[in-house]
C-alpha positions in Angstrom: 0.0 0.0 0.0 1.5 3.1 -1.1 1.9 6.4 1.6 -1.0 8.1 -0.2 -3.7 5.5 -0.5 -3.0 4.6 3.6 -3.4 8.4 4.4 -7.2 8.1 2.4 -7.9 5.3 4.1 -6.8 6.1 7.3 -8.9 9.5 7.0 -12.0 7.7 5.9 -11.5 5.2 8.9 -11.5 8.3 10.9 -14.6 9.9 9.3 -16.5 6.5 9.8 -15.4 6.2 13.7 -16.5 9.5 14.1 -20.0 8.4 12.4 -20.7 5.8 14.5 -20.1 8.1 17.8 -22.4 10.7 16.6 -25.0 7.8 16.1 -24.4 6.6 19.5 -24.7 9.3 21.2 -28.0 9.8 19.0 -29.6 6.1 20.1 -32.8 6.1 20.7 -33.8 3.7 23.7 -32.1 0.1 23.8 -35.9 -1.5 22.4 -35.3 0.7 19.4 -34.0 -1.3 16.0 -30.1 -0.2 15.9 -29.4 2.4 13.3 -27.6 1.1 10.2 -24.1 0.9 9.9 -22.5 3.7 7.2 -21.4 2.6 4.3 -17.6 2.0 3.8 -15.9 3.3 0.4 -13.4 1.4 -1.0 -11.1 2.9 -3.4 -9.1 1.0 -5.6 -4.9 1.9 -5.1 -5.3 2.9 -8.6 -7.1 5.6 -7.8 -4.6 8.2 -7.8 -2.7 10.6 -9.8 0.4 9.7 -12.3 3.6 11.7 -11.7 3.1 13.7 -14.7 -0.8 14.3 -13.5 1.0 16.0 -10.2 3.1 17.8 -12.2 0.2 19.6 -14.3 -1.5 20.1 -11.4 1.6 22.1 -9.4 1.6 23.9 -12.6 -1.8 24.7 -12.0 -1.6 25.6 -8.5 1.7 27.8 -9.5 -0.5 29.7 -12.1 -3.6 30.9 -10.4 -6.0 32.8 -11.8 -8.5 29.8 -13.6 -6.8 27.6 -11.1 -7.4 28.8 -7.5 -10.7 26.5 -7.1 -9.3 23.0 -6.5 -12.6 21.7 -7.7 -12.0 23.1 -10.8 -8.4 21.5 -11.1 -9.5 18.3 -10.2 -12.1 18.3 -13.1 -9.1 17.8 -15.8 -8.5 14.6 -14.4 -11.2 12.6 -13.8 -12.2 10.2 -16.2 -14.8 7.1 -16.6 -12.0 4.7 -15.8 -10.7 6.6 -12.5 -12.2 8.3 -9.7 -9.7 10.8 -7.7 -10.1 11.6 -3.6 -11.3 15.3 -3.9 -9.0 16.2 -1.1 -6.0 15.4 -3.1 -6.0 18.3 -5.1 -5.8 20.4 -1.9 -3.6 18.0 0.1 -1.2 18.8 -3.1 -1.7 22.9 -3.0 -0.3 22.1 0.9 2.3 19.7 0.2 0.9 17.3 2.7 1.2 15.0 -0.8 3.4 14.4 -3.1 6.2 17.4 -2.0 9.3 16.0 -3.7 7.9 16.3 -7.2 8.8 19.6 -9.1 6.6 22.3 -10.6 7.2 21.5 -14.6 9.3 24.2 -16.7 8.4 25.1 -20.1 5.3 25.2 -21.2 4.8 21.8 -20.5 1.1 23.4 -18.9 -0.3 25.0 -22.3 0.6 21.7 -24.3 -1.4 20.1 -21.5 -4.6 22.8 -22.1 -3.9 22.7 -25.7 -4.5 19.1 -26.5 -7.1 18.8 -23.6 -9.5 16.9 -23.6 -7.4 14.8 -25.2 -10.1 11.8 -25.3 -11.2 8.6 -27.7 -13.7 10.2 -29.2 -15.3 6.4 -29.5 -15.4 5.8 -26.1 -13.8 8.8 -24.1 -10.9 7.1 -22.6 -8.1 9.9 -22.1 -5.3 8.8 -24.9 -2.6 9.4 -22.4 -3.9 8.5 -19.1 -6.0 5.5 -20.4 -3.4 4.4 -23.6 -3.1 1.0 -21.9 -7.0 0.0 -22.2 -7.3 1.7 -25.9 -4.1 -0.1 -27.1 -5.7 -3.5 -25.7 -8.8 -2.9 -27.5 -7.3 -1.6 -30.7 -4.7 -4.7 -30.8 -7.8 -7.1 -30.7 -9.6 -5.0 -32.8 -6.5 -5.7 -35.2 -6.4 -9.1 -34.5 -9.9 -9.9 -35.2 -9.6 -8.1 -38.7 -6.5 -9.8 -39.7 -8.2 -13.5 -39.0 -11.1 -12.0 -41.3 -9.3 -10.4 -43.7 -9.9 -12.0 -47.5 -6.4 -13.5 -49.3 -4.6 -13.7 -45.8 -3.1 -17.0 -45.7 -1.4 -17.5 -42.2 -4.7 -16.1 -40.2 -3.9 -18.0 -37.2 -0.8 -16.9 -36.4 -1.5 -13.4 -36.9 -4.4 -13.1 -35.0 -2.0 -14.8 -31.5 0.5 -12.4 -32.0 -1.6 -10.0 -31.9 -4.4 -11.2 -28.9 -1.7 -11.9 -26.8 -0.1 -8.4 -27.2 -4.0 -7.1 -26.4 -4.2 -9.3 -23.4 -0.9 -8.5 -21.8 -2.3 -4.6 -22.7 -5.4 -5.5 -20.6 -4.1 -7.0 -17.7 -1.4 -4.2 -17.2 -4.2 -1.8 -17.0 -5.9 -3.7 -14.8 -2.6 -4.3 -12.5 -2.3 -0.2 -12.9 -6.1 0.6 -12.0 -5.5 -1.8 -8.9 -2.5 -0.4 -8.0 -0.4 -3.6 -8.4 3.2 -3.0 -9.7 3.8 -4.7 -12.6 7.1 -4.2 -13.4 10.0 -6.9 -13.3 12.1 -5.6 -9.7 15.2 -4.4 -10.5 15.2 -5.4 -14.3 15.4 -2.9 -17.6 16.0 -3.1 -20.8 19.5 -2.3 -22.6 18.2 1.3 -22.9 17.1 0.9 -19.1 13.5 1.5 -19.1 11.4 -0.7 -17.1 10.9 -4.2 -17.9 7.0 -5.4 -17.8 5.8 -8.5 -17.0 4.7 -11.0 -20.3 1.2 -12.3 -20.4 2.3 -15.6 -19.1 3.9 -14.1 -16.0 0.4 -11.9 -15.8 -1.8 -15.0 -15.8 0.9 -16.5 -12.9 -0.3 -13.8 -10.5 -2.5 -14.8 -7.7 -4.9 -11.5 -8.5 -4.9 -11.4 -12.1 -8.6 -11.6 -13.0 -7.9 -14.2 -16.3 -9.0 -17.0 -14.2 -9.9 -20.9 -14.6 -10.7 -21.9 -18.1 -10.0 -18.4 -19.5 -5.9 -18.7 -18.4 -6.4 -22.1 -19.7 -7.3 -20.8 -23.4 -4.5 -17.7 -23.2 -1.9 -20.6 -22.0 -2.9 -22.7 -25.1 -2.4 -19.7 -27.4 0.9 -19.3 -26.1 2.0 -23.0 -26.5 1.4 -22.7 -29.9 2.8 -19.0 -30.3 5.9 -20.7 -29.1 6.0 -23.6 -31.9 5.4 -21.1 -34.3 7.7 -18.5 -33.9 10.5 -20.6 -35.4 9.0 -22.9 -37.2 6.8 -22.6 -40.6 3.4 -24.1 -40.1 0.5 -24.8 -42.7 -2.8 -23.7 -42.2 -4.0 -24.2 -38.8 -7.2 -22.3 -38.9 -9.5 -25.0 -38.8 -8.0 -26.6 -35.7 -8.0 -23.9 -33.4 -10.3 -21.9 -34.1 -12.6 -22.7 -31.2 -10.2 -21.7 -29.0 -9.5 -18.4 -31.0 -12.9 -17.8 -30.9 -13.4 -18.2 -26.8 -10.3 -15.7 -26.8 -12.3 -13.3 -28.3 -15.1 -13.6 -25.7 -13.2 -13.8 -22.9 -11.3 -10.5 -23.5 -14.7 -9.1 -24.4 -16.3 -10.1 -21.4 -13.5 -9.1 -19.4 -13.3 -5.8 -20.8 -16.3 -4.9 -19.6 -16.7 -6.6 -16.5 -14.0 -4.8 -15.4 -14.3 -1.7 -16.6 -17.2 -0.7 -18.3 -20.0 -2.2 -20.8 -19.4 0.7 -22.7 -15.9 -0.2 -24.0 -17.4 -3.7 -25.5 -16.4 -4.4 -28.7 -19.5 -5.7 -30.2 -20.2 -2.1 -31.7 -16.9 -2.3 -33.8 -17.0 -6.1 -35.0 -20.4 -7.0 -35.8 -20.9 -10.5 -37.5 -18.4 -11.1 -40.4 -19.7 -12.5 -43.9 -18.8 -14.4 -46.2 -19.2 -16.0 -49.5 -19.2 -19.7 -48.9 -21.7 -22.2 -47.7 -21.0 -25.4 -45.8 -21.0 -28.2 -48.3 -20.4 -32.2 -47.1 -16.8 -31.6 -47.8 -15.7 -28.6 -46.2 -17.9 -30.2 -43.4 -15.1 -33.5 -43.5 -12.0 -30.7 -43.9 -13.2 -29.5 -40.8 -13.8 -32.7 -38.9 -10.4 -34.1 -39.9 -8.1 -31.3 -39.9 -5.7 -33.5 -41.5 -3.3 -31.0 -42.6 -2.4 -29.7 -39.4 1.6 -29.8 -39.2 2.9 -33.1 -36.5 5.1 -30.4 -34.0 1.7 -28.6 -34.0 -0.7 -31.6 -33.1 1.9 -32.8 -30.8 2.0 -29.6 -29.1 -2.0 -29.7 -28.8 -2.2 -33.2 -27.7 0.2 -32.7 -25.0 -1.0 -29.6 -23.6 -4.5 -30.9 -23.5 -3.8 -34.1 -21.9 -3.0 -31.8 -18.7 -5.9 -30.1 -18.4 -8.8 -31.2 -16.8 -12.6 -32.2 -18.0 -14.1 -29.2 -16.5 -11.4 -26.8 -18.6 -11.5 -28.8 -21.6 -15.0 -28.7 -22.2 -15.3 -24.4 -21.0 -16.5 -22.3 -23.3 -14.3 -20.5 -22.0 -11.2 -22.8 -23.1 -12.9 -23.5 -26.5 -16.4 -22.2 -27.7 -18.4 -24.8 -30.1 -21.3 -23.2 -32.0 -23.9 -25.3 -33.9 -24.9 -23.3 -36.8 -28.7 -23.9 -37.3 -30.8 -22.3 -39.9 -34.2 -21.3 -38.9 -37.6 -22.6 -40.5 -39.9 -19.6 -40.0 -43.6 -19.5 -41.1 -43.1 -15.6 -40.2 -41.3 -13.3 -43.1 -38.6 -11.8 -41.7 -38.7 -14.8 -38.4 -36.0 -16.7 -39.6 -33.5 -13.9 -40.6 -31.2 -13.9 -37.6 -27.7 -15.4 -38.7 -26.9 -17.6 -35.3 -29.3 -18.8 -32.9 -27.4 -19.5 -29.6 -29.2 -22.6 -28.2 -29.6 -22.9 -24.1 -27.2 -25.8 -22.8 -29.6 -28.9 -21.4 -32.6 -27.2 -23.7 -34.5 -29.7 -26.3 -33.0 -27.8 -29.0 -29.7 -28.1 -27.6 -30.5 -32.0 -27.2 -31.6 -32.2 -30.3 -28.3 -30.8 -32.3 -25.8 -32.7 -29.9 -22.4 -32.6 -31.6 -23.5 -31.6 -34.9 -22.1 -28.3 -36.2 -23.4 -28.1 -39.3 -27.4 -29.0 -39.5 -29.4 -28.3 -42.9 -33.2 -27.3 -42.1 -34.4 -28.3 -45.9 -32.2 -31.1 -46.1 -32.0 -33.7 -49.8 -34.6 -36.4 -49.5 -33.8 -39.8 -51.4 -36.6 -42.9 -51.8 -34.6 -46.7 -50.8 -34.6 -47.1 -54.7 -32.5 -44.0 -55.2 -30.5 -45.0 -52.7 -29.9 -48.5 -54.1 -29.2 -46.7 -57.3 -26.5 -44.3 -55.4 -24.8 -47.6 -54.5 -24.8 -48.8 -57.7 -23.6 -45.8 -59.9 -20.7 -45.8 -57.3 -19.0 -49.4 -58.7 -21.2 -51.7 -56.5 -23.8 -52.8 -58.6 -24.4 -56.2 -56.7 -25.8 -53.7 -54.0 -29.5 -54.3 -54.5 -33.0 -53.4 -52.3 -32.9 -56.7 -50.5 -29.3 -56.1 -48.9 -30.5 -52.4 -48.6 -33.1 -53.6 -46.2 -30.6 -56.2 -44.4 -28.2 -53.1 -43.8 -31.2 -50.6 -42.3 -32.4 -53.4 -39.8 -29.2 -54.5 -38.7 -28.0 -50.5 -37.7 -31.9 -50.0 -36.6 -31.6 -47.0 -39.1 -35.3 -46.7 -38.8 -35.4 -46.7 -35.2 -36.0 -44.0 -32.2 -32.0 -43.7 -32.5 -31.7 -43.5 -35.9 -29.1 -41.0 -35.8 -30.9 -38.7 -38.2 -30.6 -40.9 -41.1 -34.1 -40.8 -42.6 -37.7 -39.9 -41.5 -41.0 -41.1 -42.2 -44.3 -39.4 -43.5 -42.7 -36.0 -44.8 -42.2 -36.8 -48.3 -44.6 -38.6 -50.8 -46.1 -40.6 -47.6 -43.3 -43.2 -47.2 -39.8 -43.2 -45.6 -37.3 -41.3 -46.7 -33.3 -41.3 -46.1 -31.0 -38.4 -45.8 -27.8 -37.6 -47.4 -26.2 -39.0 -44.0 -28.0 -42.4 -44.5 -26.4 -42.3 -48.3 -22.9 -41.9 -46.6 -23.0 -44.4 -44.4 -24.6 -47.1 -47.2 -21.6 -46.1 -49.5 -19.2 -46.6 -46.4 -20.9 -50.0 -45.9 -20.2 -50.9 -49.6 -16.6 -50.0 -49.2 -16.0 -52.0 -46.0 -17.7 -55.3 -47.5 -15.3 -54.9 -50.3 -15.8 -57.1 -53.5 -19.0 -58.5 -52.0 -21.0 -56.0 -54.1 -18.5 -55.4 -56.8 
């Protein structure tokens, strides 16, 4: 605790001491309900004044004339992300605080005035005072565009570079606003500026607010931000991107737990579109993965063997979204691009572990289906080995696994593309028996 936030404490200890005396000594008989206790005010350490704050306002003070009302003063510095002790402004003009620092030469006061307010105009975070919290947001702003971008080829690794650099941004203005020193002791560079700590020494700390699952995910991106930063990879996208994706949620819903919902990002990165459609082989692509580089999987397999059941299945550590279109008797009903489905809901029971689930979905009679087989080199495939096949998987039963349905279509059962699939796969595994 530094000198200045014990002496605020100290003085509101003193303030609600002397509360509670006055309400003694104001009881009303001992049958009377006691009076309530006053509420306590924490302020965060954070809460104070930068060295370069005190020395504006000792300019200030040193001026006069606009600057003789301490109210007035203190008005340049408070901001959405920081509330300031009113008394400090005064406690400064006295030198009970802050005597040792120096009234600024120069007109280091009118460059001050002349850019002020010097604010986001997006949000109205001060650029200087608050230039940890608009760099995080601005780096994940970047990093979100560069995954989305159209031609980019190594999306992946771009967008890790660049959400770890937000992250560490985010957690050292959280560390600041909580007063926490995070600064390496006794470490600087080769020019000898400070040394900060690394996201991984951030998420280390027993206070850091990225907790649980959420670590989890920023310790995974790092694993693989290590294998790639010296060694060429192919396209991972398609692997990782659930855990990219929870990234991008967590530091959202961080963001504005912590300090505000009005510094969310959903306002700046709507929905992204794009000019594909999920066909039965980008679905397979996706399933298999298959060209994801061995020192990569490796690196996966081994860092999720450590974690737990209860992290590994987190949103949190990697979000899953089923993708379900909407059948809508209502115009305009079935417009909205996701639908996110309640966990342990009939919906949510109903789409399982598919991803991918067409609403008006191809409908084939057993005789197309026979004929499927046939086209495909297994012409000994016929309608009686059809039906042998359907009642020995109970493909028409209660758990059919969606492969057909009954009654929708020309009053007789009908199979699915699924069903088609699996009767193909059948042929192949019986080998020249239909051949």
């Amino acid at each position: 605790m530094d000198v200045e936030q014990g002496a605020v404490e100290e003085q509101a200890l003193l303030e609600v001491k002397a509360m509670d005396h006055a309400a003694d000594a104001l009881a009303p008989a001992d049958d009377q309900p006691p009076a309530a206790e006053p509420r306590k005010i924490i302020r965060r350490k954070g809460n104070t004044l930068d060295k370069w704050e005190v020395e504006i306002v000792k300019a200030m003070i040193n001026r006069g004339g606009d600057f003789t009302n301490d109210q007035d003063i203190l008005a340049y510095f408070t901001r959405p992300t920081r509330s300031i002790n009113h008394r400090l402004i005064g406690q400064i003009r006295s030198e009970d605080k802050h005597k040792a620092v120096k009234v600024p030469s120069g007109d280091v006061l009118d460059d001050f005035l002349a850019t002020w307010p010097d604010i986001d105009p997006e949000t109205g975070l001060s650029v200087r005072g608050d230039e940890l919290l608009i760099k995080a947001r601005e780096a994940m702003i970047a990093a979100v565009h560069n995954f989305n971008s159209a031609g980019l080829t190594f999306r992946s690794e771009l967008f890790i570079v660049t959400a770890v650099i937000a992250w560490t941004y985010l957690l050292h203005a959280w560390f600041k606003r909580e007063g926490i020193d995070y600064r390496y002791a006794g470490e600087t560079t080769k020019e000898g500026a400070d040394r900060y700590w690394e996201l991984g020494h951030c998420l280390k700390q027993g206070k850091c607010p990225a907790k649980g699952a959420v670590a989890k995910n920023l310790q995974f991106l790092l694993e693989i931000r290590h294998e790639i930063e010296h060694r060429s990879t192919n396209r991972i996208d398609d692997a990782i991107g659930a855990k990219l994706q929870a990234c991008c949620i967590n530091f959202n819903h961080l963001l504005k737990a912590e300090f505000g919902p009005q510094f969310g990002l959903e306002k700046r990165l709507p929905i992204a579109l794009q000019f594909v459609s999920f066909g039965a082989d980008q679905r397979s692509i996706l399933k298999k993965a298959s060209n994801l580089p061995p020192h990569l999987a490796t690196c996966i397999e081994t860092f999720e063997k450590e974690l737990k059941d209860e992290d590994f299945n987190d949103p949190a550590y990697r979000l899953k979204v089923a993708f379900v279109p909407i059948s809508a008797k209502r115009p305009g009903a079935a417009d909205t691009a996701i639908e996110f489905v309640n966990a342990g809901s009939e919906t949510a029971e109903e789409v399982g572990k598919v991803i991918f689930k067409e609403i008006d979905r191809t409908r084939f009679l057993t005789a197309e289906v026979v004929k499927k087989a046939q086209d495909a080199g297994f012409p000994k495939f016929t309608t009686h080995k059809h039906s042998q096949l359907w009642k020995k998987l109970d493909a028409k039963g209660k758990g059919n696994k969606g492969y057909g349905s009954e009654g929708d279509y020309k009053n007789s059962w009908v199979w699915f593309e699924k069903w088609v699939e699996r009767v193909l796969a059948h042929c192949e595994e019986e080998g020249n028996t239909y051949r």
